[in-house]
mmCIF file of the N, C-alpha and C atoms, coordinates in Angstrom:
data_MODEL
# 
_entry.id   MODEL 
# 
loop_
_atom_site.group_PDB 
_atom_site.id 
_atom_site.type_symbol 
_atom_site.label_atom_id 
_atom_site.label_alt_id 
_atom_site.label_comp_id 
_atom_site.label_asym_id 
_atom_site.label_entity_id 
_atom_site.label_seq_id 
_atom_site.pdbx_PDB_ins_code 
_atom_site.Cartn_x 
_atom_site.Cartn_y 
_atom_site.Cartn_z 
_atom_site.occupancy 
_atom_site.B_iso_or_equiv 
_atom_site.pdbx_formal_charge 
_atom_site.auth_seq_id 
_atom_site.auth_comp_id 
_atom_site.auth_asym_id 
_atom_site.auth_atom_id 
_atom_site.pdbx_PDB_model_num 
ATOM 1   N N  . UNK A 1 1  ? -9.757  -4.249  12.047  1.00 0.00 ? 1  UNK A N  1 
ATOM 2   C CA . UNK A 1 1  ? -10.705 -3.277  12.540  1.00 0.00 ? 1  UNK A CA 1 
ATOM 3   C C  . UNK A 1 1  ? -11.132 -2.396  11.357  1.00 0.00 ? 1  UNK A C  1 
ATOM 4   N N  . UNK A 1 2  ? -12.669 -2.657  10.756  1.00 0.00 ? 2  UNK A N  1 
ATOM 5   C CA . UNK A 1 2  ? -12.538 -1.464  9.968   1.00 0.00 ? 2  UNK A CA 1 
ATOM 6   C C  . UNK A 1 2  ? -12.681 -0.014  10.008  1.00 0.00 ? 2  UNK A C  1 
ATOM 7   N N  . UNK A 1 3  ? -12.351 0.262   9.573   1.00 0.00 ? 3  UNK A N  1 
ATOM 8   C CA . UNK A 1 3  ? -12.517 1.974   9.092   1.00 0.00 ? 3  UNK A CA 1 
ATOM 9   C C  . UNK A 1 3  ? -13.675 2.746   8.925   1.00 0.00 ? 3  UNK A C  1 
ATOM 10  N N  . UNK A 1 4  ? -14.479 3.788   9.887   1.00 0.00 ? 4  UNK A N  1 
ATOM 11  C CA . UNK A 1 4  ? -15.413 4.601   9.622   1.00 0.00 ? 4  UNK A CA 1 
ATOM 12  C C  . UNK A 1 4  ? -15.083 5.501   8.438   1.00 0.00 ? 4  UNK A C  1 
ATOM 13  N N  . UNK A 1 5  ? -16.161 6.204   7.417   1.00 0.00 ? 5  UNK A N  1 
ATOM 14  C CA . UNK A 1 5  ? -15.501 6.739   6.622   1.00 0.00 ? 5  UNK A CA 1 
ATOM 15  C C  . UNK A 1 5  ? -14.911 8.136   7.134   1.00 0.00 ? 5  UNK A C  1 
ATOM 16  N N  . UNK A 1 6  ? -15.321 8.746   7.899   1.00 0.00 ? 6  UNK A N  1 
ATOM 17  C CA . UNK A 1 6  ? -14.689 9.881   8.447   1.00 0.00 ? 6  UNK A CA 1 
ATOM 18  C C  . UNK A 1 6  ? -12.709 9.689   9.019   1.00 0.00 ? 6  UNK A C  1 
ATOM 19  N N  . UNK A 1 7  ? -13.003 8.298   9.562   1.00 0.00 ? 7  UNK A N  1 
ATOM 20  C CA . UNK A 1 7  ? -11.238 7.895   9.612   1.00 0.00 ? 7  UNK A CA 1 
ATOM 21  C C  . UNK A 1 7  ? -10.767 7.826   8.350   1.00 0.00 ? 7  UNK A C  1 
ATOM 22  N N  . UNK A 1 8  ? -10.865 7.006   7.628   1.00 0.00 ? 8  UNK A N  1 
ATOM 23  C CA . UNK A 1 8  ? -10.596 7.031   6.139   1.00 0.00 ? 8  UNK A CA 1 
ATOM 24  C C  . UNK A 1 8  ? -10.824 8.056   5.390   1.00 0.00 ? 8  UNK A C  1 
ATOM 25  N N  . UNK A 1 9  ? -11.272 9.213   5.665   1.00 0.00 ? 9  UNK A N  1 
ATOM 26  C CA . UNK A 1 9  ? -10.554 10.842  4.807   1.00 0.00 ? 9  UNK A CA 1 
ATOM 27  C C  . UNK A 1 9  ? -9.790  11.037  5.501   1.00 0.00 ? 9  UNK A C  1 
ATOM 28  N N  . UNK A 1 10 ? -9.561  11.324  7.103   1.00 0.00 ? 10 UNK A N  1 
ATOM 29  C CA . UNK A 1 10 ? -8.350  11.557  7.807   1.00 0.00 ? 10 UNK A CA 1 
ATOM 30  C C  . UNK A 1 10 ? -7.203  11.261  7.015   1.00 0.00 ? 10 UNK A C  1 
ATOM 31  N N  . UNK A 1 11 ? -7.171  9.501   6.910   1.00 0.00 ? 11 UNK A N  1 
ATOM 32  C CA . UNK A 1 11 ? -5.761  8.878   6.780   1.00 0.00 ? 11 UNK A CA 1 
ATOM 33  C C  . UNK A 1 11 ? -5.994  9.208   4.956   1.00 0.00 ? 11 UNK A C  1 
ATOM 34  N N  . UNK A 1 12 ? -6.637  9.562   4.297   1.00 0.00 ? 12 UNK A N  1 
ATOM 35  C CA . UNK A 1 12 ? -5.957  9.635   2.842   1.00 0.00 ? 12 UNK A CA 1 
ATOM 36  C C  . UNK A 1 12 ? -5.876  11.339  2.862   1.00 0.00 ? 12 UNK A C  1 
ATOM 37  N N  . UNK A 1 13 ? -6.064  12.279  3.562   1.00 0.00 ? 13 UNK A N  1 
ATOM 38  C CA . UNK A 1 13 ? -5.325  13.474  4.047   1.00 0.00 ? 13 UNK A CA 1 
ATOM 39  C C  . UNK A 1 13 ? -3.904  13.972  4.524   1.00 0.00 ? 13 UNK A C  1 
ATOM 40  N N  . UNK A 1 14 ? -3.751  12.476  5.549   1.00 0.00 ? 14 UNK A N  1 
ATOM 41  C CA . UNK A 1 14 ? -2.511  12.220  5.667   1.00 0.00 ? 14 UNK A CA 1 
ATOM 42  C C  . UNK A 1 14 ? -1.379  11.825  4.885   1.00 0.00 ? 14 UNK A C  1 
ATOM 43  N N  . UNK A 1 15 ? -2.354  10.649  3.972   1.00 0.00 ? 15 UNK A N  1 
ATOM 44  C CA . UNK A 1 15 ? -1.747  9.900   3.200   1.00 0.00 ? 15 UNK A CA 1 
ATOM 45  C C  . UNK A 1 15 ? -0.869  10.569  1.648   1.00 0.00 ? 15 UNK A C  1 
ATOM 46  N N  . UNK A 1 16 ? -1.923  11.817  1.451   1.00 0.00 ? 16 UNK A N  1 
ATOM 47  C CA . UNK A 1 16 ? -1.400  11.801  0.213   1.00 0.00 ? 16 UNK A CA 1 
ATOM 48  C C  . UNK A 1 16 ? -0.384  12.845  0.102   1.00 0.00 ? 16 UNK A C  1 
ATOM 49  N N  . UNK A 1 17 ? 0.509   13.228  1.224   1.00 0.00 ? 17 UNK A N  1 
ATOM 50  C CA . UNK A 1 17 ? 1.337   14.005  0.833   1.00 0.00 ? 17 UNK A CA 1 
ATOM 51  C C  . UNK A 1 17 ? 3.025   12.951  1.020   1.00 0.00 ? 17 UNK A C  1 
ATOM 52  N N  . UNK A 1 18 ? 2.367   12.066  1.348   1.00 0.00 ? 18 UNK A N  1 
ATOM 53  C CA . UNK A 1 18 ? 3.653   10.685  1.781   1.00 0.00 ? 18 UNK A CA 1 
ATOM 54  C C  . UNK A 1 18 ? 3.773   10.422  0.321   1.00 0.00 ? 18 UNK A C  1 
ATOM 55  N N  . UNK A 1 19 ? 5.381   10.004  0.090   1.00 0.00 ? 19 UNK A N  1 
ATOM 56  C CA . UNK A 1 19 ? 5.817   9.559   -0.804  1.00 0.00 ? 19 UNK A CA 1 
ATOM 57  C C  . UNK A 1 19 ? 5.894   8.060   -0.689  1.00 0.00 ? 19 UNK A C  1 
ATOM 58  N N  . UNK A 1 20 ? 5.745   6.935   -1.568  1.00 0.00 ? 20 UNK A N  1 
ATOM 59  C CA . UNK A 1 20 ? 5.783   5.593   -2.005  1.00 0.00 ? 20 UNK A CA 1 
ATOM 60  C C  . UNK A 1 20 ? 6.933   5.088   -1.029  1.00 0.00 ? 20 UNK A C  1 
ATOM 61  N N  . UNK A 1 21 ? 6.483   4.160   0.129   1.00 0.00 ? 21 UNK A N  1 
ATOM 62  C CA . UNK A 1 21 ? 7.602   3.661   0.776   1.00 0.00 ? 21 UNK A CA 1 
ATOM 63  C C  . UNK A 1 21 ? 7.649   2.222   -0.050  1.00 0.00 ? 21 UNK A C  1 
ATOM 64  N N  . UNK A 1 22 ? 6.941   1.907   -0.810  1.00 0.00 ? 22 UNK A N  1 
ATOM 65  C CA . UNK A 1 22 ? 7.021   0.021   -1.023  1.00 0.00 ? 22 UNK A CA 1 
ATOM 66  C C  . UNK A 1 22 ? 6.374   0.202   -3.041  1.00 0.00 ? 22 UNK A C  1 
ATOM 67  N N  . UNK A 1 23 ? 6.954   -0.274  -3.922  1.00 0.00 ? 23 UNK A N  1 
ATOM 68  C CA . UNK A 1 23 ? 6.300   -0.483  -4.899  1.00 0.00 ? 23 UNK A CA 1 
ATOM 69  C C  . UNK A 1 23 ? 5.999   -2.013  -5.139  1.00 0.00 ? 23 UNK A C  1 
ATOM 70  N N  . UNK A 1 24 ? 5.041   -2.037  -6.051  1.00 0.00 ? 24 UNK A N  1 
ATOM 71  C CA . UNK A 1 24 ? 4.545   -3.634  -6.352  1.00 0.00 ? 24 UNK A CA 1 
ATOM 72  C C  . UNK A 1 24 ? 4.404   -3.708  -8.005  1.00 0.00 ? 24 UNK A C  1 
ATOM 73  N N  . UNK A 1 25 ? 5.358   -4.611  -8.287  1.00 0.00 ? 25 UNK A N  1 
ATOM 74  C CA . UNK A 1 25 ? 5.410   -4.278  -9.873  1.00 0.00 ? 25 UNK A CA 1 
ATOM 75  C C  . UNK A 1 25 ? 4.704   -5.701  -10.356 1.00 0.00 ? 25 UNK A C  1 
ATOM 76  N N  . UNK A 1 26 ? 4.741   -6.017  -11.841 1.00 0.00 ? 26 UNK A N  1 
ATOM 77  C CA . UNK A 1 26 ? 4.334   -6.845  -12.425 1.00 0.00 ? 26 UNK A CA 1 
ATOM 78  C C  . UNK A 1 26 ? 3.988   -8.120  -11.782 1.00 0.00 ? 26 UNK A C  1 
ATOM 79  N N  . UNK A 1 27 ? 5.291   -8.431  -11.044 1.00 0.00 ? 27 UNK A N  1 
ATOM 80  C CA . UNK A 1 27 ? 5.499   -9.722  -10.414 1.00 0.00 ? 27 UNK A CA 1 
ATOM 81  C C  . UNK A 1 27 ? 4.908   -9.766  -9.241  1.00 0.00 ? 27 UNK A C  1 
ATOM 82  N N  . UNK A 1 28 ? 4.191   -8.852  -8.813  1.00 0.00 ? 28 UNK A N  1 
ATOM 83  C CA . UNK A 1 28 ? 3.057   -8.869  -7.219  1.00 0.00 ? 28 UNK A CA 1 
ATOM 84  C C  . UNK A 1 28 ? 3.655   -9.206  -6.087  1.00 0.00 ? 28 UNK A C  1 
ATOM 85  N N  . UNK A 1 29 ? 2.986   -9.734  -5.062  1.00 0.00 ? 29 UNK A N  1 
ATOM 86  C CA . UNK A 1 29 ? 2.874   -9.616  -4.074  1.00 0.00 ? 29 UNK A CA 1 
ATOM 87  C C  . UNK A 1 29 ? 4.284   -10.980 -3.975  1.00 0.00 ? 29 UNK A C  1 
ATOM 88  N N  . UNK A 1 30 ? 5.311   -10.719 -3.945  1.00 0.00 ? 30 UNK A N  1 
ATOM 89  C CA . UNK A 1 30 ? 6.320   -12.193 -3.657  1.00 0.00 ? 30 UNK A CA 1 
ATOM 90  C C  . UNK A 1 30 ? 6.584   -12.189 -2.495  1.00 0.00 ? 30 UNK A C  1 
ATOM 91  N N  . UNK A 1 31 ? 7.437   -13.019 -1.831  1.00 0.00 ? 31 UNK A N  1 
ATOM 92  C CA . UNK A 1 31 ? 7.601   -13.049 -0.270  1.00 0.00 ? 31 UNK A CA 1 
ATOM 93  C C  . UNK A 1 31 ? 8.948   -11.694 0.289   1.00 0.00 ? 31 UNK A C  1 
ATOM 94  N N  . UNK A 1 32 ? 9.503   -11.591 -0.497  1.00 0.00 ? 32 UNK A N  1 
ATOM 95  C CA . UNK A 1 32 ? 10.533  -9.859  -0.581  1.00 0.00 ? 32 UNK A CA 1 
ATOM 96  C C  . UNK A 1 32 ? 9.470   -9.164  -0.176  1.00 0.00 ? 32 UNK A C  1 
ATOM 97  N N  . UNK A 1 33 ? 8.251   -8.911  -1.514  1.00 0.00 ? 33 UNK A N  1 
ATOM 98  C CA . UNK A 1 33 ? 7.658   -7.644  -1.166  1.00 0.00 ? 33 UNK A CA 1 
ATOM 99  C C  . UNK A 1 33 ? 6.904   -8.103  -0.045  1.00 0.00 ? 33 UNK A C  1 
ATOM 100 N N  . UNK A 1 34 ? 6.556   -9.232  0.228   1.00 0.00 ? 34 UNK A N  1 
ATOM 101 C CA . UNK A 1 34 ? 5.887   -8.553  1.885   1.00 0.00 ? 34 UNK A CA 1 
ATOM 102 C C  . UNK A 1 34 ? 6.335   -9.096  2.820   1.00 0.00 ? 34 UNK A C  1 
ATOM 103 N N  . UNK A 1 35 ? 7.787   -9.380  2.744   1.00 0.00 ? 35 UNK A N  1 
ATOM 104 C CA . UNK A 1 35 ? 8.700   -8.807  4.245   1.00 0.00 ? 35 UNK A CA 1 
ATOM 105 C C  . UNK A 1 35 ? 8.953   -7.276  4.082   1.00 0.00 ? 35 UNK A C  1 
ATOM 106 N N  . UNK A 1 36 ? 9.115   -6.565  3.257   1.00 0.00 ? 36 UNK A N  1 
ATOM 107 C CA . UNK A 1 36 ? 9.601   -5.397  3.150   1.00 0.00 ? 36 UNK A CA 1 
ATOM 108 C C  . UNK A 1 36 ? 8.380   -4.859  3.460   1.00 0.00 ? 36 UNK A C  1 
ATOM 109 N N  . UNK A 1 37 ? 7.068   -4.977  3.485   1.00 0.00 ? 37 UNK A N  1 
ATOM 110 C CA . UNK A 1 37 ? 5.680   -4.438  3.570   1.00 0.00 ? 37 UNK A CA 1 
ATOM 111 C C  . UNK A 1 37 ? 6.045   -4.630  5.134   1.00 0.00 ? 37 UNK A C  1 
ATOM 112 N N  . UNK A 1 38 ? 6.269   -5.740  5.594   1.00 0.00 ? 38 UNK A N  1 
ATOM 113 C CA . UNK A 1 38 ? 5.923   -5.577  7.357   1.00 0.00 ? 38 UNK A CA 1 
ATOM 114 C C  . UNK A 1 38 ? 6.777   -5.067  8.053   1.00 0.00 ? 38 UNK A C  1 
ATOM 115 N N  . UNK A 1 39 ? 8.268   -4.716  7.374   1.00 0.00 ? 39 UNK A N  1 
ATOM 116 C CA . UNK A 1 39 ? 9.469   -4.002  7.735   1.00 0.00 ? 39 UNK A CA 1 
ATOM 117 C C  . UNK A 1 39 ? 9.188   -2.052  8.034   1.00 0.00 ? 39 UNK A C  1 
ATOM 118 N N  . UNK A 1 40 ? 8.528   -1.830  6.634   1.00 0.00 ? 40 UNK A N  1 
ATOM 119 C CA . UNK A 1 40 ? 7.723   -0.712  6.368   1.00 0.00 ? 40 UNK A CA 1 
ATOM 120 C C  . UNK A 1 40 ? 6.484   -0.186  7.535   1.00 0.00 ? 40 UNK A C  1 
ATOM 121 N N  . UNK A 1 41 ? 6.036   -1.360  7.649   1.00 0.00 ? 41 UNK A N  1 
ATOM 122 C CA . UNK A 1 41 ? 4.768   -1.080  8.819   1.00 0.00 ? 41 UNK A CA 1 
ATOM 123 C C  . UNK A 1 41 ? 5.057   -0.775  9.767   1.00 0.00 ? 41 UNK A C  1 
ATOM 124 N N  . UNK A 1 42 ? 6.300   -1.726  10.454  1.00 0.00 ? 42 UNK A N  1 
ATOM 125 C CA . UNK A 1 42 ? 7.099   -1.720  11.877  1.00 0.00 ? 42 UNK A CA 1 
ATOM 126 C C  . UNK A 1 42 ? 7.249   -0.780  12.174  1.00 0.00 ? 42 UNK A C  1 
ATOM 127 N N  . UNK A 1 43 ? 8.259   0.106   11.154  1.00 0.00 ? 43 UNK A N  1 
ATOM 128 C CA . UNK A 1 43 ? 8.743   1.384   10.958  1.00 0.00 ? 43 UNK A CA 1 
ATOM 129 C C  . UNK A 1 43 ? 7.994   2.356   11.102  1.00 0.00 ? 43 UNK A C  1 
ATOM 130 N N  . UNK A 1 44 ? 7.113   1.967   10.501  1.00 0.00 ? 44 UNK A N  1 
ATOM 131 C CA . UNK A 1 44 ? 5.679   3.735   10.475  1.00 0.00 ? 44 UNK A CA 1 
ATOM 132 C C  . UNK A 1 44 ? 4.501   3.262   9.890   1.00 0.00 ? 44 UNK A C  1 
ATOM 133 N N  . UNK A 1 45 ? 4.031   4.214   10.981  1.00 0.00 ? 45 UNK A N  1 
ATOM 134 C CA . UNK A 1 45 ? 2.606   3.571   11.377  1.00 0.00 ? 45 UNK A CA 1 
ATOM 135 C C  . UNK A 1 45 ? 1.831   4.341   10.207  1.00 0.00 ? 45 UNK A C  1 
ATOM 136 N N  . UNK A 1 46 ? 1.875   5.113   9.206   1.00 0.00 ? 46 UNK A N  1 
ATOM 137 C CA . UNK A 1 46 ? 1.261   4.745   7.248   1.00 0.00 ? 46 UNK A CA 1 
ATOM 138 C C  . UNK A 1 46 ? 2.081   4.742   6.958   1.00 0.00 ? 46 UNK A C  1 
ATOM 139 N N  . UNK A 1 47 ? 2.043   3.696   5.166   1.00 0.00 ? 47 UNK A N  1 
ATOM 140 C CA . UNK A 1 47 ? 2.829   4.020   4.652   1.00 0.00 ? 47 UNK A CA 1 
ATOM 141 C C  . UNK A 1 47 ? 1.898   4.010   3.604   1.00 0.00 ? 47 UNK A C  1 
ATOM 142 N N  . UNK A 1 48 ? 2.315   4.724   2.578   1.00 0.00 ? 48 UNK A N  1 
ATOM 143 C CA . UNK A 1 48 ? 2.191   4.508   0.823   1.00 0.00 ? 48 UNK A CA 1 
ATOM 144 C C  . UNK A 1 48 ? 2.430   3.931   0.211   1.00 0.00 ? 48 UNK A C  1 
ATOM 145 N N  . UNK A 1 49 ? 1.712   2.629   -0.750  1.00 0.00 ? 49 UNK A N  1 
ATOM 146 C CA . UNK A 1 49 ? 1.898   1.688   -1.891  1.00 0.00 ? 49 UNK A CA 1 
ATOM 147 C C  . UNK A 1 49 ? 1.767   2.350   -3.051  1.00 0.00 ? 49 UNK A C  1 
ATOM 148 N N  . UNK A 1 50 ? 2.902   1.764   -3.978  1.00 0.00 ? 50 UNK A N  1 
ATOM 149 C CA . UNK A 1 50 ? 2.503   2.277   -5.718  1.00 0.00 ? 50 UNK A CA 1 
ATOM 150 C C  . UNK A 1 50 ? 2.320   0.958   -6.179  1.00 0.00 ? 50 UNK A C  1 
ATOM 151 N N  . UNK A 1 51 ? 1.518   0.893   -6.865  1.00 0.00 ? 51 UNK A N  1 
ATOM 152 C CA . UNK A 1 51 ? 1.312   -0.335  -7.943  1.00 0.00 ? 51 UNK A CA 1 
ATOM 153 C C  . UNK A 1 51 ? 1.664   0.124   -8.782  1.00 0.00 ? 51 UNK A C  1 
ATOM 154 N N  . UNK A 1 52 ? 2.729   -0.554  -10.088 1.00 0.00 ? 52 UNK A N  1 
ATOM 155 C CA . UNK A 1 52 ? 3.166   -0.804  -11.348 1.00 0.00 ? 52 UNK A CA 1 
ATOM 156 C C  . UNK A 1 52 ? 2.320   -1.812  -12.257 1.00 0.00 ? 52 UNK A C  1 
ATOM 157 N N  . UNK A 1 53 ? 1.150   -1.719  -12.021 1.00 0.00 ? 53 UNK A N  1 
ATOM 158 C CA . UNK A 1 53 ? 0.920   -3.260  -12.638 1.00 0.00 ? 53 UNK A CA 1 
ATOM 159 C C  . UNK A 1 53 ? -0.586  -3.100  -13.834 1.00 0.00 ? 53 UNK A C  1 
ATOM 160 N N  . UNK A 1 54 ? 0.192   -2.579  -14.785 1.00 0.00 ? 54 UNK A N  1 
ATOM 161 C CA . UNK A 1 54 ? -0.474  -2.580  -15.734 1.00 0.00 ? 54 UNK A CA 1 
ATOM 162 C C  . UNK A 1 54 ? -1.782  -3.396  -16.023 1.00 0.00 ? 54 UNK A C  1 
ATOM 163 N N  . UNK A 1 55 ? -2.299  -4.785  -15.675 1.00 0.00 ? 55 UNK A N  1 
ATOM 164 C CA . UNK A 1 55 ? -3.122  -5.210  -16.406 1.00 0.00 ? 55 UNK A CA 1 
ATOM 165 C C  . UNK A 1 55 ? -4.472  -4.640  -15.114 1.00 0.00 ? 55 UNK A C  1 
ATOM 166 N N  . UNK A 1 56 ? -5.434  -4.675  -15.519 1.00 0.00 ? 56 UNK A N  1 
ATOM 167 C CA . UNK A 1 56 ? -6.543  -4.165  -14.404 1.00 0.00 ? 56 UNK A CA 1 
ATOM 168 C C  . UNK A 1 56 ? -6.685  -5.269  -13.819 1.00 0.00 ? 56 UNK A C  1 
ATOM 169 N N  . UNK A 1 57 ? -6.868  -6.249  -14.135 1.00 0.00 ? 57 UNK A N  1 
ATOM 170 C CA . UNK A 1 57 ? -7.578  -7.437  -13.070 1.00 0.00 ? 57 UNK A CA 1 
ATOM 171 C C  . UNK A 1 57 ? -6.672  -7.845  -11.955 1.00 0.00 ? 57 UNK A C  1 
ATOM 172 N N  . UNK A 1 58 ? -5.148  -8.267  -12.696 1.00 0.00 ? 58 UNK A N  1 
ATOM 173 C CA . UNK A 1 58 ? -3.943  -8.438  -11.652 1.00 0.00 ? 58 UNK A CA 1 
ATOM 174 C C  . UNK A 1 58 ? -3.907  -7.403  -10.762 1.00 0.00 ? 58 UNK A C  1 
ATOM 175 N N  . UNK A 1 59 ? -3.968  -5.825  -11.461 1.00 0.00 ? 59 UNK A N  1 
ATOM 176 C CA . UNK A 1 59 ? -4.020  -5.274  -10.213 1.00 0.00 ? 59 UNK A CA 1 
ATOM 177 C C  . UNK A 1 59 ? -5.258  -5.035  -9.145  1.00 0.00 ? 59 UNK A C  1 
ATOM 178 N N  . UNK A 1 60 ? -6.343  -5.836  -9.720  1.00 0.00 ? 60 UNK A N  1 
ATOM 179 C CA . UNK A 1 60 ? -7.501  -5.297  -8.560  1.00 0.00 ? 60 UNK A CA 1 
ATOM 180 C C  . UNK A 1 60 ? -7.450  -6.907  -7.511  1.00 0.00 ? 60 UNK A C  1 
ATOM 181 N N  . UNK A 1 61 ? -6.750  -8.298  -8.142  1.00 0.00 ? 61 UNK A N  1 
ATOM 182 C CA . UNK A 1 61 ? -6.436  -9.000  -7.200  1.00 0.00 ? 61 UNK A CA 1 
ATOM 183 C C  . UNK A 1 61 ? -5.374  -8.660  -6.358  1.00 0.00 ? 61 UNK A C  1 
ATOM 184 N N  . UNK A 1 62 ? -4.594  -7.973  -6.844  1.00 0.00 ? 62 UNK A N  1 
ATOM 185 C CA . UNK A 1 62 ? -3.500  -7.885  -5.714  1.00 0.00 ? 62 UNK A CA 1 
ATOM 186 C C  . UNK A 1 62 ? -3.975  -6.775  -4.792  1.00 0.00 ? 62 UNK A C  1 
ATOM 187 N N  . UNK A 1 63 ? -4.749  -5.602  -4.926  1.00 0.00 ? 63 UNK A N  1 
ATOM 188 C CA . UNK A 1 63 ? -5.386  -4.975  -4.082  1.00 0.00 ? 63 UNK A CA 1 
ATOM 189 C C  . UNK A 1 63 ? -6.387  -5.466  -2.886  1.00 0.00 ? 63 UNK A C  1 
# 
């Protein structure tokens, strides 16, 4: 479902006082990090991603 932009300031209002429940480092998206992503979701309904991932392109595919 997407997002009106008026929802999407809501949730990054919300969002940005949440601390990083899930990081994604060099090695991306592996099957750990996204059981732990849907473990995270289950749990609470936002969460916060940090990317570690230095190179720009890797990180705008894994986004």
């Amino acid at each position: 479902m997407p997002l009106n932009p008026e929802q999407k300031k809501q949730y990054k209002a919300i969002g940005h006082h949440l601390k990083p429940v899930l990081t994604v480092a060099d090695n991306g998206l592996t099957e750990g990090v996204l059981a732990e992503l849907e473990r995270a979701l289950a749990d609470h309904e936002l969460i916060k991603i940090q990317l570690n991932i230095l190179d720009r392109e890797s990180r705008l595919a894994t986004i």
